[in-house]
C-alpha positions, 0 to 999 in steps of 0.5 A: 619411485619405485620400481620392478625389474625383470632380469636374467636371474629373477625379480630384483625391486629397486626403491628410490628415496625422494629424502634421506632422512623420510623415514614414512615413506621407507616404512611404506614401501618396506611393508608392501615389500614384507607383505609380498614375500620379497627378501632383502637380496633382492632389494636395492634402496636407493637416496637421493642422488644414488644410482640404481642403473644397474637394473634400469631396464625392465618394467617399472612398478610397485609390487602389489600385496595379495593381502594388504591387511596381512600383519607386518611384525615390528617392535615398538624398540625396533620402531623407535631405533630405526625412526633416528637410524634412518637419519645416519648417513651411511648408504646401507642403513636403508637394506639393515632397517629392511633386513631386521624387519623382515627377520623380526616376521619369522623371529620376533624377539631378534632385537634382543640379542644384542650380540646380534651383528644386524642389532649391533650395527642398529643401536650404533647409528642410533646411538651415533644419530644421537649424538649428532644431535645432542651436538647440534642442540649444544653448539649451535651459535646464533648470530645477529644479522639484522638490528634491532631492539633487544637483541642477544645471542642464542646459544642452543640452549633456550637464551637469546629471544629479541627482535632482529634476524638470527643466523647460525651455521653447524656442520652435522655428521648426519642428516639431522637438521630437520628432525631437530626443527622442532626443538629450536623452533620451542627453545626460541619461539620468539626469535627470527632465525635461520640455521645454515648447515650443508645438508640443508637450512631451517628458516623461522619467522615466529609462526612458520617454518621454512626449509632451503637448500644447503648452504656455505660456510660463507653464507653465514655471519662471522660475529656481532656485538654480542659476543664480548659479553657472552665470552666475557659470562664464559670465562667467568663461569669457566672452573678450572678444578673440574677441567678434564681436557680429554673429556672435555674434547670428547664431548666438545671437538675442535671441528665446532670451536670456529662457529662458538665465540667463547671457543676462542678463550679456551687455550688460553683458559686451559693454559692458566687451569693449573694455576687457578686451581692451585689458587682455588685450593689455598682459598681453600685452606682455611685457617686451623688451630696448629697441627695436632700432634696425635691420632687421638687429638685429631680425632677429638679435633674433627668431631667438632669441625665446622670448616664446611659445610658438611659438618653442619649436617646430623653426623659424626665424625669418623676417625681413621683406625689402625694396629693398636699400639703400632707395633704391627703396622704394615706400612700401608695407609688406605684412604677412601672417600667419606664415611657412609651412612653405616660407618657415621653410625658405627664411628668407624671406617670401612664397614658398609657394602664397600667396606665389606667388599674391600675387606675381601678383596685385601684378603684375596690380595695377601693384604691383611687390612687389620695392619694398615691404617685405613681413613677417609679424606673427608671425614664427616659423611655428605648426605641428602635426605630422601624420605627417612633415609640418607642418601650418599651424595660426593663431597666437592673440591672445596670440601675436600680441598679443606679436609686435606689439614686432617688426611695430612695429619693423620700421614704426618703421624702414621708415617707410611711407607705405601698410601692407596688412594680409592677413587678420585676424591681420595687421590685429590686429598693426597695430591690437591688436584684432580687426576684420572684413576684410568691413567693414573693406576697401576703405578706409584706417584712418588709424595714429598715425604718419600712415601709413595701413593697408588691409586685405583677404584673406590670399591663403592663402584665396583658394587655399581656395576654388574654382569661383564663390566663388574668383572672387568672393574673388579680384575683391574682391582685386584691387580692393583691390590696385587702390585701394592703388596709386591711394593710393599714387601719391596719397600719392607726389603 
């Protein structure tokens, strides 16, 4: 309801929502509002369970537009952001919806600025919206609670369709359930389940959908026989080489481990991450003549290396290159990713994009790259083709894991003091393992042959990135290119 109190200092309308998440009947009485000239300080948007006491005397009505068919301005992204940010749960997302509607009458392109604290504030419960669902549509957990033929569980992605009832229990942040009813009600049409969550409950029976009050935790089922296989399929699947814990947390937080079988399994599969991986990589050893001796035997060896599956593909191998005779080497071992499509052309590394952008930031930093040996951990380019052009694709942990024999032995030869590492790939084929390059730069790591490894950004990156983000990125390179040449004339001391 929605009504017009006359008080001391003026007309003040106070509109109650019968939902929290009925983004229609906010946009109604948000038009006729607009339409009568009333500005946002004198509205007051109250949802379900709110209170607009305050100005509960006075005559009680909707205000009339003088011009019903007058034009109310709204951007089709103004449209599409505040449809999801209406189902955020803070109170005032109702009065910032209003008040970006009415400034979007006098100033259409408001939206655009992005520094704007109104728009800002928009696109985060927007972006926050989206996330709850994204949660919802990935951890929710069916449970069997009725037999029957042919049952398995859901896992919120399209498995688990048989007889029998399912039940699940989720805890959204947000007033999402029911704008996400539709994508359960396509993932398993042929399921009888109910969702239970404490904002509310879905109920489907193959043909209608049904909604109820909240729910209890204890409502819920606890498990059923189908677990052990799905825990079981979960660890088998599980790859502890690209296990990021902290990304992993991010995405997957511990508030939703309870409701999830496989959850159950993860300490435990991080614990032995470490040992599988390492297991993982001596599978990937494979076995190789014995150790070339000189860069030019390395060079003919790897031109007709077949140990992966990239050097099956139309390319050349791409040796590292560095001082002539050796007389004038700095020291410093630069390692990339893979030769790229103009270094597999032109046989040597570094001479594309990235190369060209690396070659001028060595210059900003002191560093004269014509004195260090500069390589790849893996030496033939990976590519995918598209059309007639080949396009770049990563190399993955057994690739690299594999071309460790030749990084290796190009550093066993060269012998530097310094190896900088570009980007993950680099820094796997120094260490055999995974690392962060946020938290792993700035600071040597110390190799077992007494020479010392610095890591940072493939440059290839930095030319992914544009506008401030470019800027910062490229900062944060030169003042690791600045601490590698302060080391190296320490190390040169």
């Amino acid at each position: 309801m929605t009504g017009l109190q006359h008080v001391k200092f003026g007309t003040y309308y106070v509109v109650n929502l019968p939902e929290h998440d009925d983004f229609a009947f906010w946009r109604e009485r948000a038009r006729a509002l607009v339409q009568c000239d009333v500005p946002p300080d004198r509205i007051a948007w109250v949802g379900p369970g709110g209170s607009g006491d305050l100005f509960s005397h006075g005559e009680r009505r909707m205000p009339v537009p003088d011009d019903p068919a007058r034009i109310v301005r709204a951007s089709k992204r103004f449209v599409k952001l505040a449809r999801n940010a209406i189902l955020h749960s803070d109170t005032d997302r109702f009065a910032l919806l209003y008040r970006l509607l009415w400034r979007q009458q006098s100033n259409p392109r408001v939206l655009e600025d992005r520094t704007d604290n109104d728009v800002r504030r928009l696109e985060e419960l927007d972006r926050t919206v989206r996330r709850d669902s994204h949660k919802m549509h990935a951890f929710v957990r069916f449970r069997l609670v009725e037999d029957g033929a042919g049952g398995a569980e859901g896992d919120g992605e399209g498995n688990g369709e048989g007889g029998g009832h399912y039940v699940a229990w989720f805890e959204p942040d947000h007033h999402i359930v029911r704008a996400n009813a539709s994508f359960f009600k396509r993932r398993f049409a042929n399921m009888n389940w109910s969702i239970l969550t404490p904002k509310g409950c879905l109920h489907w029976d193959g043909e209608t959908m049904r909604e109820s009050g909240p729910a209890r935790r204890e409502d819920a089922p606890g498990g059923d026989p189908v677990e052990a296989l799905w825990r079981k399929y979960y660890a088998s699947i599980f790859n502890p080489a690209r296990l990021k814990v902290g990304a992993m947390l991010k995405e997957m937080p511990r508030r939703y481990w309870k409701n999830m079988p496989e959850a159950e399994l993860i300490p435990e599969l991080i614990a032995g991450a470490q040992k599988r991986e390492s297991a993982m990589v001596a599978a990937g050893e494979l076995e190789f003549e014995e150790r070339p001796d000189t860069l030019a035997a390395i060079d003919k060896a790897i031109h007709g290396c077949r140990k992966c599956p990239i050097g099956e593909l139309e390319n050349e191998a791409v040796m590292g290159e560095g001082p002539d005779d050796g007389s004038d080497f700095s020291g410093l071992m630069i390692v990339g990713e893979q030769p790229g499509d103009q270094e597999d052309m032109a046989g040597k590394p570094f001479v594309g994009p990235a190369g060209q952008l690396l070659d001028a930031q060595l210059e900003r930093a002191g560093i004269d790259r014509g004195a260090a040996y500069v390589t790849n951990t893996v030496k033939h380019f990976k590519y995918v083709m598209r059309g007639k052009r080949r396009l770049h694709q990563n190399p993955n942990a057994k690739e690299i894991d594999t071309c460790r024999w030749w990084v290796e032995a190009e550093r066993a030869i060269v012998k530097p003091k310094l190896v900088l590492a570009l980007g993950a790939s680099a820094a796997r084929g120094m260490l055999g393992k995974t690392v962060s390059i946020s938290k792993a730069r700035g600071a040597p790591i110390p190799l077992e042959d007494g020479s010392e490894l610095w890591i940072t950004a493939h440059p290839s990156y930095l030319l992914r990135l544009d506008g401030p983000a470019r800027d910062e990125q490229e900062r944060l390179f030169q003042a690791d290119l600045a601490a590698v040449r302060q080391r190296l004339e320490e190390l040169a001391g």
